[in-house]
N, C-alpha and C positions, 0 to 999 in steps of 0.2 A: 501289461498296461491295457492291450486291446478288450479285454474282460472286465478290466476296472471301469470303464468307458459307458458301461451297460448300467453302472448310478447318474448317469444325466438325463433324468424322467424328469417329469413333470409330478404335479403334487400326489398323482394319485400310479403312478409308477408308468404315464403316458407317453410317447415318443412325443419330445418337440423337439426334433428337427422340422426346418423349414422344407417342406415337400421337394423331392427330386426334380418333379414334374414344376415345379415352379420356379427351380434354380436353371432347369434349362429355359424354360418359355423365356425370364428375363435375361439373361447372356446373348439366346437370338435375337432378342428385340435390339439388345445393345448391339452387337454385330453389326445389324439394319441400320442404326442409327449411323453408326460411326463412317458405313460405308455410304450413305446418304451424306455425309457431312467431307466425305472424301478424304476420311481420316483412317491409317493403316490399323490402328491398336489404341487402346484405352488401357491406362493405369491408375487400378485400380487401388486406393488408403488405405483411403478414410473409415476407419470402424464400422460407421453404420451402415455405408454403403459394399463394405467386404461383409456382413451378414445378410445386407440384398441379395449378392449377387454370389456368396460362396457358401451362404448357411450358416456362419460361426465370424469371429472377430479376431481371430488369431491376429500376435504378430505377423503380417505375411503380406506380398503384394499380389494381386490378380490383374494380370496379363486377358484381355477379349481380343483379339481382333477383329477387322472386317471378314473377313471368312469364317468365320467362326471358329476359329482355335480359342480355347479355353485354359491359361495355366496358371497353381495358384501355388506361387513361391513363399515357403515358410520358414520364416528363423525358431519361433517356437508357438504355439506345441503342435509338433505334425501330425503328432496321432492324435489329437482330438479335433485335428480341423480335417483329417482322412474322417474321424468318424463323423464330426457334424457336415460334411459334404456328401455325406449319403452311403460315406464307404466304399464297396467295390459298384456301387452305384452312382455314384459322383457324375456330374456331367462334364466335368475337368478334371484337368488332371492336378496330383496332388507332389508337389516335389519341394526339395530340402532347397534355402534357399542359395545361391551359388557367392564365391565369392564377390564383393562389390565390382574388384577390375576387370569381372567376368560375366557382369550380366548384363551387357550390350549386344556382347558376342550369342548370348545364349537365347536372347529373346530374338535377336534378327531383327528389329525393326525399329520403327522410332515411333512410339507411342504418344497419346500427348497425356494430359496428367490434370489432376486434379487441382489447378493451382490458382481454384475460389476459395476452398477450403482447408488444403496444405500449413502448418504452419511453414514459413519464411525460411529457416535453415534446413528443414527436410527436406522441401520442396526443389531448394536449390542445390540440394547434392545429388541428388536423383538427376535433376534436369540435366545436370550437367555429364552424368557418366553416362545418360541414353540419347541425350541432346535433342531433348523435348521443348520444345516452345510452342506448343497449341495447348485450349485446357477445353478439358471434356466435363466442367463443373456444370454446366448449363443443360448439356447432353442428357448428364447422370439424373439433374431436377425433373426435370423433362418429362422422364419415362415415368419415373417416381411418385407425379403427379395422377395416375390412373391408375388405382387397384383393383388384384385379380379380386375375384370371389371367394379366394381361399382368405387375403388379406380383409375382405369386409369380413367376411367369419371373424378373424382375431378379434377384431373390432367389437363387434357384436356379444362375444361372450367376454371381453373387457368390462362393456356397458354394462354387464352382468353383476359383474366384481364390483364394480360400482354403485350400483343400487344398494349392495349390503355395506357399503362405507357412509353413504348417507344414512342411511338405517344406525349405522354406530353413534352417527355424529347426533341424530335424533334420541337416541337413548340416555345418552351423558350429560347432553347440554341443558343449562338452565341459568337461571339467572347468579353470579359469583363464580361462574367457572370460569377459568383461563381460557380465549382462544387454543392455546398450545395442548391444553390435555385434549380436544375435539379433534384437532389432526392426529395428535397420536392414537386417538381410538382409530379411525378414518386410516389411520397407514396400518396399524395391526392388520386389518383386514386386508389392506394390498398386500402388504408382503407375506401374510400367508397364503396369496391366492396366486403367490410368484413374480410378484412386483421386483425386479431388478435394482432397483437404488437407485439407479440415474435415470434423467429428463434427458433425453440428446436433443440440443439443440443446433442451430446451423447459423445463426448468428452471435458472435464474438459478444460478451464475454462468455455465453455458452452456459449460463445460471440460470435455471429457474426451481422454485421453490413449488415444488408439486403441490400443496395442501396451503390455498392461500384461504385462511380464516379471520378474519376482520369485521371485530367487532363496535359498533358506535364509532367515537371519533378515531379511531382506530384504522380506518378506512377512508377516511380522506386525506392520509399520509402517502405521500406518494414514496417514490425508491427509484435504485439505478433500473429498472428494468423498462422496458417497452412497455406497458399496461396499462387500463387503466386504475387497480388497485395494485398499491404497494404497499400498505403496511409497515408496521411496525418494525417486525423479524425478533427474533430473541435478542440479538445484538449486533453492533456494526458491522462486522464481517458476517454479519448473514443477515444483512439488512433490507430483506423483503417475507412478505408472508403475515405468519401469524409467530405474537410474541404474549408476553404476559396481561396483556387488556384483559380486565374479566367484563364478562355479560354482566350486563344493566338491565331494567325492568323495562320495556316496550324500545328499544334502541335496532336497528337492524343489524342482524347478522349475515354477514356477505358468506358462502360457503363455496368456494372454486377449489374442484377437487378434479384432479388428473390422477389415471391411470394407467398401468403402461400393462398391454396383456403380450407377452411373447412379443415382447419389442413394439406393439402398436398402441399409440395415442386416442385416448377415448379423454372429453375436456367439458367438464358439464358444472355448472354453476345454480345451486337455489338459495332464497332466502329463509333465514330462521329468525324468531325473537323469542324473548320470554317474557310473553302476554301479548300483546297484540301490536300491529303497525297502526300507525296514526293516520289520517284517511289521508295526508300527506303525502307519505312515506309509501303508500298504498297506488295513489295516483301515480306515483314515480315509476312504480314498477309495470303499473301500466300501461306506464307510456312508451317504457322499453318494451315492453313485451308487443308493443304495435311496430315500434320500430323493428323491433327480430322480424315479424311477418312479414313488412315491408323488403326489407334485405331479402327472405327467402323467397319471397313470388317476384321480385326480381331473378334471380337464380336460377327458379325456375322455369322463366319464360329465354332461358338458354342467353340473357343478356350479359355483358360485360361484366367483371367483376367492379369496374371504376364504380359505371353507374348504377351497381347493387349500394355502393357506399353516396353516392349522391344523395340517390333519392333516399335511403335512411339518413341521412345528416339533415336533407332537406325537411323529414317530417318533425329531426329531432328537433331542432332551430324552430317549425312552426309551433309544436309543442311548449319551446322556450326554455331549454336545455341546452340551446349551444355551447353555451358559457363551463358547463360539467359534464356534456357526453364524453365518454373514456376520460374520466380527470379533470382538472379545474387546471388554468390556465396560471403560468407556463407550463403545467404540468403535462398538456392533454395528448392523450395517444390518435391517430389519424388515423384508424381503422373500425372494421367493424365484424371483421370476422377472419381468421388463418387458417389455414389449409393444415392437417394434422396427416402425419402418417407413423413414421418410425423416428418422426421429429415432430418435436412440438411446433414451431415454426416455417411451414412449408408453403410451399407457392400455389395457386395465388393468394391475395389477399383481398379481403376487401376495402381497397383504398384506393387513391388516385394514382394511375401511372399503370393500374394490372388494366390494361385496356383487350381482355379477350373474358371469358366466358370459362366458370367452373367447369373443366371437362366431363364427359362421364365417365362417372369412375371416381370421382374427384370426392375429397372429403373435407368439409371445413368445418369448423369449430364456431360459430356465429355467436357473439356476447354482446350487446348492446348494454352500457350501462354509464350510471351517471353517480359523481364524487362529487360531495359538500365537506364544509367541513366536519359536519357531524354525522358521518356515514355515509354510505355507500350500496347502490343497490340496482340488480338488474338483473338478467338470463343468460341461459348458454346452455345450448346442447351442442354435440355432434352429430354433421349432416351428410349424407350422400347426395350426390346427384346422378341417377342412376337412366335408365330409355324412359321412365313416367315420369320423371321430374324429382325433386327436393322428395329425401323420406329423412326423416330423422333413427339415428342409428344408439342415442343415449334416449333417456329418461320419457322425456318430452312429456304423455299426461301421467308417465309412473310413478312419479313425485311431486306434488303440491308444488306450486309457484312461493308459498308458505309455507313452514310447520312453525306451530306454537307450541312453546315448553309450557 
């Protein structure tokens, strides 16, 4: 098996493993935390966060503690979570996992546990056999919220992958096409550039429709999700995104396209039509695209996240968009930009209540946009906020705020 192990490259026969050197750097920081929070050990789940913090997503739990012992119990597969943890380089250790009446005894201590994001009967079997009652989900956000430099790299050559998805969606689209055949050009190229399949998100129901294309009235349909556009979807049980609306002659075309590079979120949005926007439709977007600024040199000047969303609402409203920024009422989402990492949905936000300031390191996703019933239209790049302030890590001027078919 250990020989077989040597087919998990990358497209072009690359190591991606998550670096050694960065599976230790974050286990210490966790350690720091826990023992700053005067907490013995952290048990580790949840999927995304056992490929944070162990390199791979095996079935398995990771054990940190406050001193730094590192151990990462697996039910299955041990030799591919020994190899995606670096192997004999691993910064923990890699062990089979013990029986359930036995892994009290075996860890020694009383961990606290993940129980923001646990579902309910996992959660409480575990608690119960280690007799956990603190939760380390806020701890785990925490840290989560500041990436190294190896993590804005992923980012970085994401937004890569990216540009040639718009480039797809630009090639195919015209007037009579389905939304649905533009995401599928637009996902060919993710998933040949190693697109995973799933969105992880961290709010329940856990759904999101990576290639939201919405076209004309198409777009001012809203859906179960948190957004401001929802869309059609192909059909009820996949009741967001992009469905059978075909492109109209001068209508706008909303294009939110997410990619995921080695687990990171890159979240960039432009508009398309075939033939031209009406100086309407045109104005609109300008008025987002002042609001994006607004939000960003907020951010920049290291202010709160609330009051990055204030004073964009406050320009949107003077502009005279209250009524359809993110959505048309009851519909309307209360944000105006998510934090992205190895989740589409991550802290902070720009909205009321994240009353502190994008950290550095920190990365959000900024979309300013406004839903009629006849479409829908606005921006989004991916942003950093790094020691010089707000740099944009997608598109920003590498893609027209328009293309015309």
């Amino acid at each position: 098996m250990e020989g077989e192990l040597t087919t998990l490259v990358g497209p072009e026969g690359e190591d991606w493993r998550v670096p050694v050197s960065e599976l230790e750097s974050r286990q210490k920081e966790l350690a720091s935390r826990l023992s700053n929070q005067g907490l013995e050990a952290a048990l580790i789940q949840t999927p995304v966060d056992l490929y944070y913090y162990s390199g791979g997503r095996q079935n398995a739990s990771l054990l940190v503690t406050a001193e730094g012992e590192s151990r990462l119990f697996v039910r299955r597969s041990l030799s591919r979570a020994k190899h995606e943890s670096g192997g004999s380089d691993s910064p923990h250790s890699v062990e089979s996992f013990p029986r359930m009446t036995e892994f009290a005894d075996e860890i020694g201590c009383t961990p606290a546990m993940q129980f923001g994001e646990l579902p309910h009967s996992f959660a409480t079997r575990f608690a119960a056999k280690v007799n956990a009652t603190q939760d380390c989900t806020q701890i785990v956000h925490s840290q989560r919220e500041v990436k190294s430099s190896w993590e804005l790299e992923m980012m970085a050559e994401g937004a890569q992958v990216q540009l040639a998805m718009f480039e797809a969606v630009a090639a195919v689209g015209g007037e009579g096409v389905p939304e649905i055949e533009l995401v599928a050009a637009a996902e060919a190229v993710s998933r040949a550039a190693g697109f995973g399949g799933n969105v992880q998100m961290r709010r329940f129901p856990l759904q999101c429709d990576r290639g939201v294309i919405v076209a004309g009235r198409a777009g001012g349909i809203p859906s179960f999700f948190d957004s401001a556009i929802g869309g059609t979807g192909p059909h009820p049980m996949a009741s967001m995104g992009s469905g059978f609306t075909k492109i109209k002659a001068n209508e706008p075309v909303l294009v939110d396209l997410v990619h995921l590079h080695r687990g990171y979120v890159v979240d960039t949005t432009r508009m398309f039509v075939a033939g031209s926007l009406s100086s309407e439709w045109q104005q609109r977007l300008d008025d987002m695209i002042a609001v994006k600024e607004e939000v960003v040199d907020v951010l920049d000047q290291g202010k709160d996240c609330s009051e990055a969303w204030r004073q964009g609402y406050a320009l949107a409203k003077e502009l005279g968009h209250a009524n359809h920024l993110m959505g048309m009422a009851p519909d309307q989402s209360r944000f105006l930009g998510h934090s992205v990492g190895l989740q589409l949905d991550e802290s902070p936000v720009v909205a009321e209540g994240f009353d502190r300031p994008l950290p550095i390191g920190g990365t959000m996703a900024i979309e300013p946009k406004v839903v009629h019933t006849n479409g829908s239209i606005g921006s989004e790049d991916t942003w950093v906020r790094d020691e010089e302030g707000m740099r944009p890590i997608t598109a920003d001027g590498a893609i027209p705020w328009v293309t015309e078919w």
